[in-house]
N, C-alpha and C positions, 0 to 999 in steps of 0.2 A: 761716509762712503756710499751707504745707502742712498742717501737725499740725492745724491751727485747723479747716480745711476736713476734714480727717478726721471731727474731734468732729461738728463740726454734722451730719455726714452721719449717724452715728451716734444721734443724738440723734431725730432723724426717724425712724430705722426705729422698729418695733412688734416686739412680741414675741409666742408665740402669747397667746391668753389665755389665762387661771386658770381658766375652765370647761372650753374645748378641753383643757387638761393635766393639768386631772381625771378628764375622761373616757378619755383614752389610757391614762391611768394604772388607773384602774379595771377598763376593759379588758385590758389586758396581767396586771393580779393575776387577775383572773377564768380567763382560757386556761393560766395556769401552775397554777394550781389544777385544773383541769379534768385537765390533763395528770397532775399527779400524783397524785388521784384515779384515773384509770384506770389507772395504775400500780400502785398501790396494790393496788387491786381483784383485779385478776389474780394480786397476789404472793401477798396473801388464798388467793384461791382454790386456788392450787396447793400450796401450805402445809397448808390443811386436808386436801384430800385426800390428800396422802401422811403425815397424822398419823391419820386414816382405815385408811388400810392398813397404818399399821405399828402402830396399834391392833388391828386384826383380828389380824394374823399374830399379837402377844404373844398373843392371847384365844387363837387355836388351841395355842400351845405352855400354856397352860394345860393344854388337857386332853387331851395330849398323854400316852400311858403307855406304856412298855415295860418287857418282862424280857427278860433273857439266858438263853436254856437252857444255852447251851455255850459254851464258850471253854477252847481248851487252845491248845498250841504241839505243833509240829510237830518232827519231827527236822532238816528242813530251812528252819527256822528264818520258818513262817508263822504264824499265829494264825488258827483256826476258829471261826469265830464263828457260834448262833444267835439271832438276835434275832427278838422275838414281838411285833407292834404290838398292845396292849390297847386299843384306842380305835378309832375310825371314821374320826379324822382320817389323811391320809395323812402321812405323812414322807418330803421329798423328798431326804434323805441324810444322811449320817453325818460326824463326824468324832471320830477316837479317839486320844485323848492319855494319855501318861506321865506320873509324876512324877519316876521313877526314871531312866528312858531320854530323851534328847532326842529325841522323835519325836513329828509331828503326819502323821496319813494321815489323807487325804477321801476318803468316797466316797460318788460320786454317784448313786448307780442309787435310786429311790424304794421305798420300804418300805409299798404301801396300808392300811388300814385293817383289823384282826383279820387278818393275815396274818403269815406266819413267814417267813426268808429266811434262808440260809446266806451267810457273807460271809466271805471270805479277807483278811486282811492281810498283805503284807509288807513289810520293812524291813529293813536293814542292823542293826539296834542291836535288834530286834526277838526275838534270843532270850534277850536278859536282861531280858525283862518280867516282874516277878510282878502288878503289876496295872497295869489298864486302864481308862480314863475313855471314855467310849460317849455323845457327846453328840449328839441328832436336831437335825435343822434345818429349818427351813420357809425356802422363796424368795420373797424380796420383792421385785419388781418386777427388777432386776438384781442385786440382792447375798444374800448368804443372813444369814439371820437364826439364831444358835445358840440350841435351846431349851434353858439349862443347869438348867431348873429340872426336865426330863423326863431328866436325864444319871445316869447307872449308873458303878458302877465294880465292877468284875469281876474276879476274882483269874485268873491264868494259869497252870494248871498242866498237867503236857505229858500228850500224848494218849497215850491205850493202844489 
């Protein structure tokens, strides 16, 4: 008897309507959309501009040029190095690699535009060098950018 009076109760109520549950519905896709649209938007935007600036930096290691006047070794087992920027771009530092020795040394000091700079290396493994990889780098926003298409290799022979 109980169940029976369940149903009937049941059977009376209403449900929303099919218009009210379209429009909720419709509603609700439209704000998610919205939402991820402006998501979107922004991801867009931040995306291009750091493909902006890590377009520019490649463009400046383009044209980017150096020569080495000098590079010998030392008896106390440094490397002397001159390097000469050919170009107006600056170079914001160095890094010089082996292929012979295990060794990668950075340095940071910038190199401006038509200017010459004397640079010491050293390193533990550094007097078994016969040559020298001299690659410039430009800084992109936090990280540094290797320009290896501007990179020298240098033969090390000891100083007199």
């Amino acid at each position: 008897m109980q169940r029976q009076s369940r149903f009937n109760i049941l059977l009376k109520k209403k449900g929303i309507s099919p218009l009210i549950a379209t429009v909720l519905l419709i509603s609700f896709t439209v704000g998610i959309v919205s939402l991820v649209m402006i998501w979107g938007r922004t991801y867009v935007t931040e995306k291009t501009e750091q493909q902006g600036i890590s377009a520019d930096a490649s463009m400046s290691c383009v044209n980017m040029k150096i020569t080495v006047d000098k590079s010998c070794r030392t008896d106390d087992n440094t490397v002397l190095l001159t390097i000469r920027n050919l170009n107006s771009e600056n170079i914001d530092a160095f890094i010089f690699r082996s292929d012979t020795v295990d060794i990668v040394v950075e340095h940071n000091e910038p190199l401006a535009g038509f200017t010459t700079s004397d640079i010491t290396a050293s390193e533990t493994n550094i007097g078994k060098l016969s040559t020298l990889d001299i690659v410039p780098q430009k800084k992109l926003l936090n990280d540094w950018l290797p320009c290896s298409s501007a990179a020298k290799t240098v033969r090390i022979t000891p100083c007199s």
